[in-house]
Each structure stands twice: as C-alpha cells, then as structure tokens.
N, CA, C and O atoms as a GROMACS GRO file, in nm:
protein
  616
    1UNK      N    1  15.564   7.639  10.541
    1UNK     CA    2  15.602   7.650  10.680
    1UNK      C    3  15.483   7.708  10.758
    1UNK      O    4  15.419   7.803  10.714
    2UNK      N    5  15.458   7.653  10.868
    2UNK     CA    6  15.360   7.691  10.981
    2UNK      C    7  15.401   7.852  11.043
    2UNK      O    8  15.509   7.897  11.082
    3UNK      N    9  15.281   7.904  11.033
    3UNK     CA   10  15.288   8.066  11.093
    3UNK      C   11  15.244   8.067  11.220
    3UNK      O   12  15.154   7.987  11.245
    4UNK      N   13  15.281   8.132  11.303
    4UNK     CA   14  15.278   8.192  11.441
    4UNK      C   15  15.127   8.210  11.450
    4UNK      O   16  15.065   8.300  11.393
    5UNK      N   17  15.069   8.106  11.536
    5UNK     CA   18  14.970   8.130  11.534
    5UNK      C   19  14.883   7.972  11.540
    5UNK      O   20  14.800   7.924  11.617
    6UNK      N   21  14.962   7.916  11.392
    6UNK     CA   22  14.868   7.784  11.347
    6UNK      C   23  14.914   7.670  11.463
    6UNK      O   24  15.019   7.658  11.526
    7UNK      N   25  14.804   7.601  11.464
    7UNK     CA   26  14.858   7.450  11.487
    7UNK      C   27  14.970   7.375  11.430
    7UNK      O   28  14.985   7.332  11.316
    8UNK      N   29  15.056   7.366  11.544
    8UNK     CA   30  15.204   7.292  11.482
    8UNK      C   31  15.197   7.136  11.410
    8UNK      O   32  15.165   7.030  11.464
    9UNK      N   33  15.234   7.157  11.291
    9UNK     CA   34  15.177   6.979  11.242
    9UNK      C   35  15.217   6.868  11.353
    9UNK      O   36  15.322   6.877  11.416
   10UNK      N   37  15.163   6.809  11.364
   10UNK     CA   38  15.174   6.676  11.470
   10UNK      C   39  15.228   6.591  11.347
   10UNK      O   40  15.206   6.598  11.226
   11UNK      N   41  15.311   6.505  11.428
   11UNK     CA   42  15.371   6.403  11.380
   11UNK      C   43  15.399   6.267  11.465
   11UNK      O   44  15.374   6.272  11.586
   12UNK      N   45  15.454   6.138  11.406
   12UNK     CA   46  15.518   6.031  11.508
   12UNK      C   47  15.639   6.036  11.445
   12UNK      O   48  15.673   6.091  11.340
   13UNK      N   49  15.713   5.955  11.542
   13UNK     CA   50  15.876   5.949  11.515
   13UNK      C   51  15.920   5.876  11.610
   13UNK      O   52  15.859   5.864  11.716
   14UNK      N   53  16.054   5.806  11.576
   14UNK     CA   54  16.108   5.680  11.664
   14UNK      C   55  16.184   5.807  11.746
   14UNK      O   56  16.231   5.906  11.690
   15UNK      N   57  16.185   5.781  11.895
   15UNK     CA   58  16.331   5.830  11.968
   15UNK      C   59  16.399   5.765  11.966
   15UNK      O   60  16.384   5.656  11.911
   16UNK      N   61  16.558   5.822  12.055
   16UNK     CA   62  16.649   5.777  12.100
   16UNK      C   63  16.642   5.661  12.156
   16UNK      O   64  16.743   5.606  12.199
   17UNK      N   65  16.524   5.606  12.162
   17UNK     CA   66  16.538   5.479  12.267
   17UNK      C   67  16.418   5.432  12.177
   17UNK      O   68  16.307   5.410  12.226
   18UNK      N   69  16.442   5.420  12.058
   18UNK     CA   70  16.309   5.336  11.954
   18UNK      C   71  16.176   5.328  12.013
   18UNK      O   72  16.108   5.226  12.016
   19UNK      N   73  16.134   5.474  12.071
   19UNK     CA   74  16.008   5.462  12.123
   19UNK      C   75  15.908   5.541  12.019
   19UNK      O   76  15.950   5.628  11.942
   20UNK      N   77  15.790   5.506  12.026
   20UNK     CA   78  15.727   5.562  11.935
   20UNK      C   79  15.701   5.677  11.976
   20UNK      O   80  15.723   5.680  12.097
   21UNK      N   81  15.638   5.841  11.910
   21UNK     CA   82  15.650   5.972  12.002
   21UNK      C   83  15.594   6.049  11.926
   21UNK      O   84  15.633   6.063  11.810
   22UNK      N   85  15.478   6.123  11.984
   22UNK     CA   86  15.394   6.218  11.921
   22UNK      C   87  15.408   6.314  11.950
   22UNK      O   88  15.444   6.334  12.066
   23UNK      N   89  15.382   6.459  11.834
   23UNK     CA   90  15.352   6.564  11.952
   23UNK      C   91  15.286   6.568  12.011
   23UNK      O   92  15.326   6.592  12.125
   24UNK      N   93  15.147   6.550  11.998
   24UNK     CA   94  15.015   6.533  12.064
   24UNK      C   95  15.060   6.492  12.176
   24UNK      O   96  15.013   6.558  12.269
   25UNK      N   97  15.136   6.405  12.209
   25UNK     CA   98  15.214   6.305  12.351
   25UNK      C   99  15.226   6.446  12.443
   25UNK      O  100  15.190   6.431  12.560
   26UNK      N  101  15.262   6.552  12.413
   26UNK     CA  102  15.278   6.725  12.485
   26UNK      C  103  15.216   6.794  12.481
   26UNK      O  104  15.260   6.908  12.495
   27UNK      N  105  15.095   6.778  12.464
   27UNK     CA  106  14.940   6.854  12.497
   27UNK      C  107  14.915   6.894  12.614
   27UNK      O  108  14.866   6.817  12.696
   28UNK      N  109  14.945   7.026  12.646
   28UNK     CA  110  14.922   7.037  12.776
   28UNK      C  111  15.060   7.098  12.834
   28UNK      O  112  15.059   7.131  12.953
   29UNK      N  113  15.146   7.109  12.781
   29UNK     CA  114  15.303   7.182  12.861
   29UNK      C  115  15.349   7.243  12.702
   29UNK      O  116  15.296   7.202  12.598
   30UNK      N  117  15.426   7.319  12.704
   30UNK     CA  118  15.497   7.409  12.595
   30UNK      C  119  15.608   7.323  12.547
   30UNK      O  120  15.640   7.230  12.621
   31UNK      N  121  15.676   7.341  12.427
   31UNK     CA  122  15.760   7.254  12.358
   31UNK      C  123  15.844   7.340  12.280
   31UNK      O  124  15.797   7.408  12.189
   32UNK      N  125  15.992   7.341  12.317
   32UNK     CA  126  16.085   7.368  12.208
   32UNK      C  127  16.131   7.288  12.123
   32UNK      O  128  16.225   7.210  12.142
   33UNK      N  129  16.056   7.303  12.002
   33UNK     CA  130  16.090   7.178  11.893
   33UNK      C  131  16.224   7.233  11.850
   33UNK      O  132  16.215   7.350  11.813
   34UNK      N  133  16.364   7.176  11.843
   34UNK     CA  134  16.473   7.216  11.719
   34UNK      C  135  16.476   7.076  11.628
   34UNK      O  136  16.446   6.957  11.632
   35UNK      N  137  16.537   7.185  11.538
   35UNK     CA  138  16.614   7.120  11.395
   35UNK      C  139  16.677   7.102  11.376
   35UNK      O  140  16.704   7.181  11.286
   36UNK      N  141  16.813   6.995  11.402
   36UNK     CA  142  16.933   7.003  11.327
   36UNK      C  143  17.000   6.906  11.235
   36UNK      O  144  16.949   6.794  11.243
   37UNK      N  145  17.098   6.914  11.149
   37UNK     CA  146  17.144   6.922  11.057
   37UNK      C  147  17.207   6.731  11.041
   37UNK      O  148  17.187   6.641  10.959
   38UNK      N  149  17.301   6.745  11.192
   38UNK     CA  150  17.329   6.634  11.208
   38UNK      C  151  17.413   6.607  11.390
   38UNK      O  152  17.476   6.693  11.452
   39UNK      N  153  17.392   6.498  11.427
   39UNK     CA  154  17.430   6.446  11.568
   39UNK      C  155  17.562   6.476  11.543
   39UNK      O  156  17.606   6.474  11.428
   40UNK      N  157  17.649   6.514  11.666
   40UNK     CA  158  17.784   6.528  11.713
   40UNK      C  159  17.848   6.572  11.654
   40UNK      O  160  17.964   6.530  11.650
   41UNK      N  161  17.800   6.701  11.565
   41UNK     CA  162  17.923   6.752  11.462
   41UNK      C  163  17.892   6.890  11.538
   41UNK      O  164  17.780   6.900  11.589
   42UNK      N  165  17.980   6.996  11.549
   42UNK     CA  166  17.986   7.102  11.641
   42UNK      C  167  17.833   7.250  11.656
   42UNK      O  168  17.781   7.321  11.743
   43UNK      N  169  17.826   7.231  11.553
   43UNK     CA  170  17.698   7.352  11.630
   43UNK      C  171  17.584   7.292  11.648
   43UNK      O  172  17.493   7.343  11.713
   44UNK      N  173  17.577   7.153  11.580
   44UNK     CA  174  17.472   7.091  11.638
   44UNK      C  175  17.472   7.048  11.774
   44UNK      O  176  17.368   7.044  11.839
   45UNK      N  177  17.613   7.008  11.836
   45UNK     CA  178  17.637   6.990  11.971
   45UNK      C  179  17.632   7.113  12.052
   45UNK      O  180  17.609   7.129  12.172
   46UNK      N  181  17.656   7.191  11.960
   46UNK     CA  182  17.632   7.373  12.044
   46UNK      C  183  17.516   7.396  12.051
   46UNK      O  184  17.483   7.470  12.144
   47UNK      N  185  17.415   7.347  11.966
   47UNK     CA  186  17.251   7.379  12.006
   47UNK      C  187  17.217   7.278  12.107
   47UNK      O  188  17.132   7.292  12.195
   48UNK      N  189  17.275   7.196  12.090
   48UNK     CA  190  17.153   7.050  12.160
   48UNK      C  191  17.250   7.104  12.322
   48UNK      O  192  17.190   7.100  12.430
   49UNK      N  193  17.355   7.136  12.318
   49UNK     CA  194  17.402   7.133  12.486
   49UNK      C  195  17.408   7.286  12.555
   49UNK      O  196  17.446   7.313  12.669
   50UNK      N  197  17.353   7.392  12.434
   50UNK     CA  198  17.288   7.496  12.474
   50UNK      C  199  17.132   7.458  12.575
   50UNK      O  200  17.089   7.496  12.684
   51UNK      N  201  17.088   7.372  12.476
   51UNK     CA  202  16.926   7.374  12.567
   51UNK      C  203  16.974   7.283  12.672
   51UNK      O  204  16.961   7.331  12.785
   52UNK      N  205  17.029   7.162  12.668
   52UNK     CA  206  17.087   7.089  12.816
   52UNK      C  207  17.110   7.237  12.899
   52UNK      O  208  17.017   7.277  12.970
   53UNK      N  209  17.192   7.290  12.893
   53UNK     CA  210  17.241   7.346  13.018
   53UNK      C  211  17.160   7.463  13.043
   53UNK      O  212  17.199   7.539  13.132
   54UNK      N  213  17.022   7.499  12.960
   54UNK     CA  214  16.896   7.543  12.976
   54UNK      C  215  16.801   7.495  13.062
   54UNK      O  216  16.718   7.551  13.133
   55UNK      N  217  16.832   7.369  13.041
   55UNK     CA  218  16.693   7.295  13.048
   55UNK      C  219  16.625   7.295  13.211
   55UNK      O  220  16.518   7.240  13.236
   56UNK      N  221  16.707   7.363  13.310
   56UNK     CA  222  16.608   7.368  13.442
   56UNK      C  223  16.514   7.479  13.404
   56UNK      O  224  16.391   7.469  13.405
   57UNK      N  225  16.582   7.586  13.369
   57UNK     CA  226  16.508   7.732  13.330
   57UNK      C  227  16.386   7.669  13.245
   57UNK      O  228  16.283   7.653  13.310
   58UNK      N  229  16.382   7.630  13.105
   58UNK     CA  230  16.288   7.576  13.016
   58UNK      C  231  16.196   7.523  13.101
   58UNK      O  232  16.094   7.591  13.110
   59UNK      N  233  16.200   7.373  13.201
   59UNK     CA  234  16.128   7.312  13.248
   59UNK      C  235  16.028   7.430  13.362
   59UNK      O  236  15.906   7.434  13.377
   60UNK      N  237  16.121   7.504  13.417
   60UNK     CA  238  16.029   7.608  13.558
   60UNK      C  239  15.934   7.682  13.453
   60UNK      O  240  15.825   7.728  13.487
   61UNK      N  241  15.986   7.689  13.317
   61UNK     CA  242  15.862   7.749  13.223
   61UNK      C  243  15.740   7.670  13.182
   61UNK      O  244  15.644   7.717  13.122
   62UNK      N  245  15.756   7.511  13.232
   62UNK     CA  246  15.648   7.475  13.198
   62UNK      C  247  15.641   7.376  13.048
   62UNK      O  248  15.560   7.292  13.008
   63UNK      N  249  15.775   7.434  12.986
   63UNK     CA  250  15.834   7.348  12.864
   63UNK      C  251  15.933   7.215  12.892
   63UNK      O  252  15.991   7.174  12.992
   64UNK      N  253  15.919   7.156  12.717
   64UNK     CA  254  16.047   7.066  12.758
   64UNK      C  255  16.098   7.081  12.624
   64UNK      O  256  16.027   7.155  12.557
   65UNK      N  257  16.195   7.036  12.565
   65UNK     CA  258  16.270   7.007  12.435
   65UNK      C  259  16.245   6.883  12.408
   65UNK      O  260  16.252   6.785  12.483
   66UNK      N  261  16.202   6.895  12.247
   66UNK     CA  262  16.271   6.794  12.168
   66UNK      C  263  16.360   6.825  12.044
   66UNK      O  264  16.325   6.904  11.956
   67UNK      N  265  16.470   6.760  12.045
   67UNK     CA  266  16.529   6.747  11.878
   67UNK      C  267  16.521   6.689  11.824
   67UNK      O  268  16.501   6.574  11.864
   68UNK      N  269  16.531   6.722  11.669
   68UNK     CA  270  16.463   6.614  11.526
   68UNK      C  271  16.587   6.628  11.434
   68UNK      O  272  16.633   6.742  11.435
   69UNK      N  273  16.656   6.532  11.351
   69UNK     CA  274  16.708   6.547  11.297
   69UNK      C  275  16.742   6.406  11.216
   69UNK      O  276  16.732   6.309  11.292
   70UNK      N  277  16.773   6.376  11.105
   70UNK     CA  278  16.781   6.297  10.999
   70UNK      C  279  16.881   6.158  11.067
   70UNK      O  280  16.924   6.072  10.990
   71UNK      N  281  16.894   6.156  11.138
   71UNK     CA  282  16.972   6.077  11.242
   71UNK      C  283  16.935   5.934  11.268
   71UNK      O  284  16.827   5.932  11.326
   72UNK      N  285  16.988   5.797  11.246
   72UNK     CA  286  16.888   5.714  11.300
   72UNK      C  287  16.896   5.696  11.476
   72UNK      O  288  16.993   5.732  11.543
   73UNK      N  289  16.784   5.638  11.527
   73UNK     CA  290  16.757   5.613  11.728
   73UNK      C  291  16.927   5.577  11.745
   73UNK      O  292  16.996   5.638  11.826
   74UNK      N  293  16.970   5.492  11.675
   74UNK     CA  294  17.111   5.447  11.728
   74UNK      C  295  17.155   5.566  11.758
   74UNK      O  296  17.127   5.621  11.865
   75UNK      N  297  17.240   5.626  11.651
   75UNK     CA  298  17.304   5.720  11.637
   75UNK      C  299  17.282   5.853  11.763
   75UNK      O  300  17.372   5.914  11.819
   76UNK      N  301  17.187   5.864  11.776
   76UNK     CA  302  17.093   5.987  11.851
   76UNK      C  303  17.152   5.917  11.981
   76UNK      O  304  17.242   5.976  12.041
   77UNK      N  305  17.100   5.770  12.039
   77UNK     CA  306  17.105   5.722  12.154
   77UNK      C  307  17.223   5.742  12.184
   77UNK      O  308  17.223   5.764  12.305
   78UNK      N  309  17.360   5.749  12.133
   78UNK     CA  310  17.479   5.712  12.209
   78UNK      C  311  17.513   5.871  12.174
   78UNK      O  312  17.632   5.847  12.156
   79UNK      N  313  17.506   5.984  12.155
   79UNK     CA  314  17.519   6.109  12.101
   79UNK      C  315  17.449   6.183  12.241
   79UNK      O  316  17.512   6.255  12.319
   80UNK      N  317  17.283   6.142  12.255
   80UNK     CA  318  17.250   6.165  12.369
   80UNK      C  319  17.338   6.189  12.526
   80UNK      O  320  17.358   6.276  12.611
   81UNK      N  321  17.373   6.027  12.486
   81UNK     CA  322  17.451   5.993  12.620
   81UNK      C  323  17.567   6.032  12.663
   81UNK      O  324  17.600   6.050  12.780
   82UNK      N  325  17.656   6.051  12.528
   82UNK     CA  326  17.792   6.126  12.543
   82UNK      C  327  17.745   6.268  12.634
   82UNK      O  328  17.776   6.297  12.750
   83UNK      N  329  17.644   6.357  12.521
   83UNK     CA  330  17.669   6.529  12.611
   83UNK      C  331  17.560   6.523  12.681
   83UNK      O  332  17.505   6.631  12.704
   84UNK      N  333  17.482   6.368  12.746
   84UNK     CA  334  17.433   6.378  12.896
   84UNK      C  335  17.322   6.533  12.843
   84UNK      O  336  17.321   6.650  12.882
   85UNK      N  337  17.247   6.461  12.745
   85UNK     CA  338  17.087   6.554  12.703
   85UNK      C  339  17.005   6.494  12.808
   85UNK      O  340  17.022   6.380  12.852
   86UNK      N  341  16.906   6.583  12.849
   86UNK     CA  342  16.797   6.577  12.914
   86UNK      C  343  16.669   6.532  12.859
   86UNK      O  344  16.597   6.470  12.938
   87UNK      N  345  16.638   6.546  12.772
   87UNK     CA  346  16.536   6.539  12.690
   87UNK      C  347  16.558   6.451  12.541
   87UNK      O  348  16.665   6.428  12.485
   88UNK      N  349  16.433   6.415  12.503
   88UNK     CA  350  16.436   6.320  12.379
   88UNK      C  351  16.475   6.423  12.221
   88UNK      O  352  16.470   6.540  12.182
   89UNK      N  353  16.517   6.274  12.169
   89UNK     CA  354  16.575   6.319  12.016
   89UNK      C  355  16.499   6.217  11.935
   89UNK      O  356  16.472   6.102  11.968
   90UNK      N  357  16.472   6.277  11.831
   90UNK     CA  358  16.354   6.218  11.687
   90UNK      C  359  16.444   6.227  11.630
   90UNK      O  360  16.538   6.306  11.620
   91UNK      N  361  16.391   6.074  11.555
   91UNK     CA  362  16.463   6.058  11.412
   91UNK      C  363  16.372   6.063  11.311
   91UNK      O  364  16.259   6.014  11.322
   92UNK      N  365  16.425   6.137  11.187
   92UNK     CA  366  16.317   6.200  11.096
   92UNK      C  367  16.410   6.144  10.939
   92UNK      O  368  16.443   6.221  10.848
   93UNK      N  369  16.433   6.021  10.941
   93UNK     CA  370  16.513   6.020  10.856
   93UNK      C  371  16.462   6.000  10.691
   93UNK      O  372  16.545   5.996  10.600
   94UNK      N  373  16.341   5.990  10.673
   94UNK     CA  374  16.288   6.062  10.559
   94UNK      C  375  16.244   6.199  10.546
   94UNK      O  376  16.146   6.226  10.476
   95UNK      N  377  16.304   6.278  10.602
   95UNK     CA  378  16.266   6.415  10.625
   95UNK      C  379  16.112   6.476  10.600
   95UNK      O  380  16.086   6.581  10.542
   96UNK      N  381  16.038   6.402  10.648
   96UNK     CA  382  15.878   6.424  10.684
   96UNK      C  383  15.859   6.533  10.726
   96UNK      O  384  15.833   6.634  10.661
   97UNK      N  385  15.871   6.521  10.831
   97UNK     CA  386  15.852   6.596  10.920
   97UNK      C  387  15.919   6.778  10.936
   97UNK      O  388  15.887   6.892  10.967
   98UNK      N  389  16.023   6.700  10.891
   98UNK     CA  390  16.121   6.860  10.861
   98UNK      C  391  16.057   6.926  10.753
   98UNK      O  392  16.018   7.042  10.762
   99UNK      N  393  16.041   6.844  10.629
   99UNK     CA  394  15.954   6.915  10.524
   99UNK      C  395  15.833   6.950  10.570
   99UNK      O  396  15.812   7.066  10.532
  100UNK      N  397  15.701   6.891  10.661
  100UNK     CA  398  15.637   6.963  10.716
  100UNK      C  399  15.590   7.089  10.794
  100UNK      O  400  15.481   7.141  10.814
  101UNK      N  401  15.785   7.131  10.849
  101UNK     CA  402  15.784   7.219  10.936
  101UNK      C  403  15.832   7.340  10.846
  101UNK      O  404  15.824   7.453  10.894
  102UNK      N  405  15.901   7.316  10.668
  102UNK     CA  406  15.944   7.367  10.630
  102UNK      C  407  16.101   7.377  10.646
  102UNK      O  408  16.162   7.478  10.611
  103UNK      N  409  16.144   7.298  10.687
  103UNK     CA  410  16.300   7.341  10.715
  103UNK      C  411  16.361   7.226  10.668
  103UNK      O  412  16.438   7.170  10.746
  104UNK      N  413  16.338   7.165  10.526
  104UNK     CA  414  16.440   7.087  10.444
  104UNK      C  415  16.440   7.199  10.392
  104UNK      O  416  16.359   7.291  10.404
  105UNK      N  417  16.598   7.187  10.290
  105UNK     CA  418  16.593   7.278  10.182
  105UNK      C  419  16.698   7.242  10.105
  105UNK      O  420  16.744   7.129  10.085
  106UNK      N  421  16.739   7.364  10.056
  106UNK     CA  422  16.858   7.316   9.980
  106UNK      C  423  16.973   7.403  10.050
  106UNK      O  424  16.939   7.516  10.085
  107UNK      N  425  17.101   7.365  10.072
  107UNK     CA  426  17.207   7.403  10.116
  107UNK      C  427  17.304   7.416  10.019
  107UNK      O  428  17.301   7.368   9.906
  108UNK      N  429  17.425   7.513  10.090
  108UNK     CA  430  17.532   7.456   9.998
  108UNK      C  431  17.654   7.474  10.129
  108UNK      O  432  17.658   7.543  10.231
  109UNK      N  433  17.742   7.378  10.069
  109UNK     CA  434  17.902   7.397  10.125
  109UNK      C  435  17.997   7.352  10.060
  109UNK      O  436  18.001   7.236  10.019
  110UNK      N  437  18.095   7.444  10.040
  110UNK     CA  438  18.230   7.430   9.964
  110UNK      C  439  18.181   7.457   9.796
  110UNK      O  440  18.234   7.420   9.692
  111UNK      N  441  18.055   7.540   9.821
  111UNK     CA  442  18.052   7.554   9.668
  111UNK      C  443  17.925   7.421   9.634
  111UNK      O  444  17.834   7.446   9.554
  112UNK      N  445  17.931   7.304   9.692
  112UNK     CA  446  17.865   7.217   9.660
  112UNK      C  447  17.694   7.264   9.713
  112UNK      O  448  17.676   7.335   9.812
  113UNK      N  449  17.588   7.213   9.633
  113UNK     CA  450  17.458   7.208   9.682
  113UNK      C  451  17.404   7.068   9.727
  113UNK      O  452  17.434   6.959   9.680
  114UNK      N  453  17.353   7.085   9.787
  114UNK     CA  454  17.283   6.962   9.870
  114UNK      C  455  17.102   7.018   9.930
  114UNK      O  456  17.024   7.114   9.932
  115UNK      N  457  17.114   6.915   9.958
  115UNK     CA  458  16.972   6.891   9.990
  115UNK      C  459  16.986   6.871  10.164
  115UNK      O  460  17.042   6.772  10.210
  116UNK      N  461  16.918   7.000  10.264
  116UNK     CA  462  16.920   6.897  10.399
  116UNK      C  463  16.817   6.965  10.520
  116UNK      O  464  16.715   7.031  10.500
  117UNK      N  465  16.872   6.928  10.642
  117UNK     CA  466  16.793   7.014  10.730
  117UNK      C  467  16.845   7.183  10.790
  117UNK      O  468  16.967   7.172  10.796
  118UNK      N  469  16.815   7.300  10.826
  118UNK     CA  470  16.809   7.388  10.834
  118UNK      C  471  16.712   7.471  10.913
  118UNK      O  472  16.601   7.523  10.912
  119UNK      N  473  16.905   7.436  11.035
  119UNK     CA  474  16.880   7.471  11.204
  119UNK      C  475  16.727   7.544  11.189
  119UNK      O  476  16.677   7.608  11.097
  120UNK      N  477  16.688   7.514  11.294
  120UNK     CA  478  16.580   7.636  11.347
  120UNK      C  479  16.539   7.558  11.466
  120UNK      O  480  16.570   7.447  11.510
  121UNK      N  481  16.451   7.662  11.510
  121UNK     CA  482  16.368   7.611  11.631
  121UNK      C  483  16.234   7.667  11.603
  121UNK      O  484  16.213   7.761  11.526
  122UNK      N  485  16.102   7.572  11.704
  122UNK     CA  486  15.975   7.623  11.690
  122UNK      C  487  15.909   7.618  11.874
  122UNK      O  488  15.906   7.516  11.942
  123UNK      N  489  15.871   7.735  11.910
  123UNK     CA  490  15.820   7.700  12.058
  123UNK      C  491  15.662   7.686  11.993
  123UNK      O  492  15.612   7.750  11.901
  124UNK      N  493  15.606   7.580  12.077
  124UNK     CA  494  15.509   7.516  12.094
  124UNK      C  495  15.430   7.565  12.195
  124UNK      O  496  15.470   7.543  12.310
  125UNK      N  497  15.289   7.649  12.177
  125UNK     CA  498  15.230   7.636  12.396
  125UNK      C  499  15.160   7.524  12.360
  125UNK      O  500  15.150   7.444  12.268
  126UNK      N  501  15.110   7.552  12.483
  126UNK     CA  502  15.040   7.398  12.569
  126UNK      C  503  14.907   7.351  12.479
  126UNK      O  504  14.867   7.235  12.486
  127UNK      N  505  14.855   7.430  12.413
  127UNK     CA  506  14.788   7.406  12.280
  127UNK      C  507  14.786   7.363  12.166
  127UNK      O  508  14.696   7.347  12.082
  128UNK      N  509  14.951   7.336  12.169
  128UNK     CA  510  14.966   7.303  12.040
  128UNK      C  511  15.004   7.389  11.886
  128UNK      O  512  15.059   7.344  11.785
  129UNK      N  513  14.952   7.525  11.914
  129UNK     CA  514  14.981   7.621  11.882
  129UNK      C  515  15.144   7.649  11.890
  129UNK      O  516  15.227   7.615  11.975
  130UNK      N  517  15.162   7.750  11.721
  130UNK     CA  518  15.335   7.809  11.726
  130UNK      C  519  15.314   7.934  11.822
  130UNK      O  520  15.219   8.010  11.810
  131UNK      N  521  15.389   7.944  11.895
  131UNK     CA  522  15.404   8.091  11.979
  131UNK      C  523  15.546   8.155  11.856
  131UNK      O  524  15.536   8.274  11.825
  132UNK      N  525  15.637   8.097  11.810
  132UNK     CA  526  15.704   8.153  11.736
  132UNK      C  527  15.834   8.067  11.653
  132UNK      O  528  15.877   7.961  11.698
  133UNK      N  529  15.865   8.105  11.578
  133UNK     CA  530  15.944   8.006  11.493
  133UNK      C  531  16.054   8.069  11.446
  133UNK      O  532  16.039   8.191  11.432
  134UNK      N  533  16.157   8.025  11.419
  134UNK     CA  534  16.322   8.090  11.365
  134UNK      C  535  16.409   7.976  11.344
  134UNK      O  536  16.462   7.884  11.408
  135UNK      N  537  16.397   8.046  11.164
  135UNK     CA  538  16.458   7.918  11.030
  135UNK      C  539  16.564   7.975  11.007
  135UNK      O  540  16.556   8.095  11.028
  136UNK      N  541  16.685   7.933  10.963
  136UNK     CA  542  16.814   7.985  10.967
  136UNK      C  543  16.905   8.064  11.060
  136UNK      O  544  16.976   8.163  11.041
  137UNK      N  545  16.875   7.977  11.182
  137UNK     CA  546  16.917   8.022  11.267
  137UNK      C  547  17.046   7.995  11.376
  137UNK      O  548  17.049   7.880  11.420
  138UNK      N  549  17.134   8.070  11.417
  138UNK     CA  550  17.260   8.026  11.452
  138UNK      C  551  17.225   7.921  11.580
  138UNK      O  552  17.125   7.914  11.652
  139UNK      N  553  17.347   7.844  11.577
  139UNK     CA  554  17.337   7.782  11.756
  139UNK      C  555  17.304   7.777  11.877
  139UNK      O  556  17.258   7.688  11.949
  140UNK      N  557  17.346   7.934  11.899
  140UNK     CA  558  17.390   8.002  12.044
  140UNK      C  559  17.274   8.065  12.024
  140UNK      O  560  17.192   8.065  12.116
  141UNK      N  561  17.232   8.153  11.857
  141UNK     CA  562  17.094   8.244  11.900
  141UNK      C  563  16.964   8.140  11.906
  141UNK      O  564  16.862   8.174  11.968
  142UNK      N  565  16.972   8.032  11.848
  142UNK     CA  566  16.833   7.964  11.867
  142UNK      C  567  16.822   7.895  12.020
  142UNK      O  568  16.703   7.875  12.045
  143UNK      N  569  16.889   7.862  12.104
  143UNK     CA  570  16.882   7.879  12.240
  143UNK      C  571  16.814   8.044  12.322
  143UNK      O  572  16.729   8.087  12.400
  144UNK      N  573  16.900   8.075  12.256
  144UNK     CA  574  16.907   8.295  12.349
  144UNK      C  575  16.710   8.339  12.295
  144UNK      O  576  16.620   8.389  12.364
  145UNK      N  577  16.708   8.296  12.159
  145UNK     CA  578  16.554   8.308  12.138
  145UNK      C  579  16.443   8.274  12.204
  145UNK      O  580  16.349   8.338  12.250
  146UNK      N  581  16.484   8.103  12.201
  146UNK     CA  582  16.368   8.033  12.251
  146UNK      C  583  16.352   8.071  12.400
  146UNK      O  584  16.242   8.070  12.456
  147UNK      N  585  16.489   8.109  12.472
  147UNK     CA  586  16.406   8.113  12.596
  147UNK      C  587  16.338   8.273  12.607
  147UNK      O  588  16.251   8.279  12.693
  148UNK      N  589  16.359   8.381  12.547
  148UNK     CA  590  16.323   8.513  12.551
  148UNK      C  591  16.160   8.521  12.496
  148UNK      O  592  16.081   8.613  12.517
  149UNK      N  593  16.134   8.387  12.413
  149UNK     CA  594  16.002   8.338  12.366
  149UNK      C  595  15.921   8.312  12.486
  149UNK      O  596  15.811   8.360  12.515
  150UNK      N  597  16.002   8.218  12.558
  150UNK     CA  598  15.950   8.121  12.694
  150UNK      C  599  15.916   8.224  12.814
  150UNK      O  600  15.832   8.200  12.901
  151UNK      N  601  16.001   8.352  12.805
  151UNK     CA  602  15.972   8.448  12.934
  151UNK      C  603  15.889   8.515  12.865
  151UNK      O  604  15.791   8.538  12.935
  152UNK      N  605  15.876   8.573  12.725
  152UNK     CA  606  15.796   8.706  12.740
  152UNK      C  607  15.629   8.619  12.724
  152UNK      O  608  15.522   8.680  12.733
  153UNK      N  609  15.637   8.511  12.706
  153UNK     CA  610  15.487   8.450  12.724
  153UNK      C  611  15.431   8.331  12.860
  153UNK      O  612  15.351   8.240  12.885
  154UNK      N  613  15.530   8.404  12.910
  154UNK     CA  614  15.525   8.313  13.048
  154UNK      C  615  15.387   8.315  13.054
  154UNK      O  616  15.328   8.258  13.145
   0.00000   0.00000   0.00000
C-alpha cells in the first residue's frame, strides 16, 4: 500500500459510461479516490451518496471523486443514475488496481472467507501525491475524513 506522501499509482479503467480514464486525466485538482466492495448494496450506497451530497463542498476544495469497485460500466451506469452521483465510477474488475492501492484482501462473512475489496478512501493533491489514506474504513467515517483531509490542507 502507498504511504502518505508517495505518488498515487496511476492507473486506466473503463467508467460508467465505457470511457477510458486515467488518474493522470486529474493532474492538477485533488482527488478523493474510494473503494468499495460492491454497487447498490447499503454502505456502499452510504459512501457513494455520502460524497454526492458532499460533493459542492469537495468541488469549492478544488477536488472531485472517483469510485472504483469490482463492478462492471453497466452495472455502475444504472447504480450511478438511480442515487443521481455526480462524479465517475471505475470498474476494476480484475482487481488491479485495488491490489495496487492495497485494498484487496481477504474478508470474511458469516464465518465464510473470501477474497474482496476493502472500503477505504485515498485523497489525492493536485500532484498526484497521497495527502492521506484510510483502509478499513466505515461509510459515514470515510466521507467525515476525507473532507477534514480536504480542509485541514486547503
């Protein structure tokens, strides 16, 4: 996993709308990268419509969001559109990228182990650079973080 400090791995990835999408594409404005698990199942809808109803505050900072998650563009596109997101969603469905960032892992539920993604978020500045990162992290607090990230480095 990338430390506070390093260059955030750059990657490509299809969006919501099968477009091709770099980070590099955000060179130059700050970026709340999240992680989640999976489209339209509840705390993932609690993170992704936490930063929606963020997202004027985020933008007057100079940032924007993206989410990544194992999802294919379909799936993301009509998920998007239901909770009316502001911002683009990556599909990472060989978990590249997540393993790049460090946040595949192994899970468990109901006793069962699995293999998956594991919430977090990473703010990005305009460099490209991590200003700060938080892996295992709840819904409601990886919103309440990122923006307390976004003010104290205004």
């Amino acid at each position: 996993m990338p430390d506070t400090g390093d260059f955030a791995p750059d990657f490509e990835l299809l969006s919501d709308e099968e477009k091709s999408v770099k980070l590099a594409d955000f060179r130059g404005q700050r970026v709340i990268l999240f992680f989640y698990p999976k489209a339209a199942t509840p705390g993932c809808t609690t993170q992704a419509c936490g930063f929606r109803d963020n997202y004027p505050a985020i933008s007057a900072a100079g940032a924007t969001v993206i989410g990544i998650s194992p999802d294919s563009p379909a799936v993301l596109a009509k998920w998007k559109a239901k909770e009316k997101l502001p911002y683009i969603l990556l599909s990472d469905p060989d978990h590249i990228v997540a393993e790049a960032y460090g946040v595949w892992g192994e899970k468990s539920m109901y006793g069962r182990k699995y293999m998956g993604i594991i919430r977090s978020h990473f703010v990005i500045d305009a460099h490209g650079r991590l200003e700060d990162s938080q892996v295992k992290i709840s819904p409601k607090d990886s919103v309440t973080q990122a923006l307390k990230t976004l003010a104290a480095n205004a």
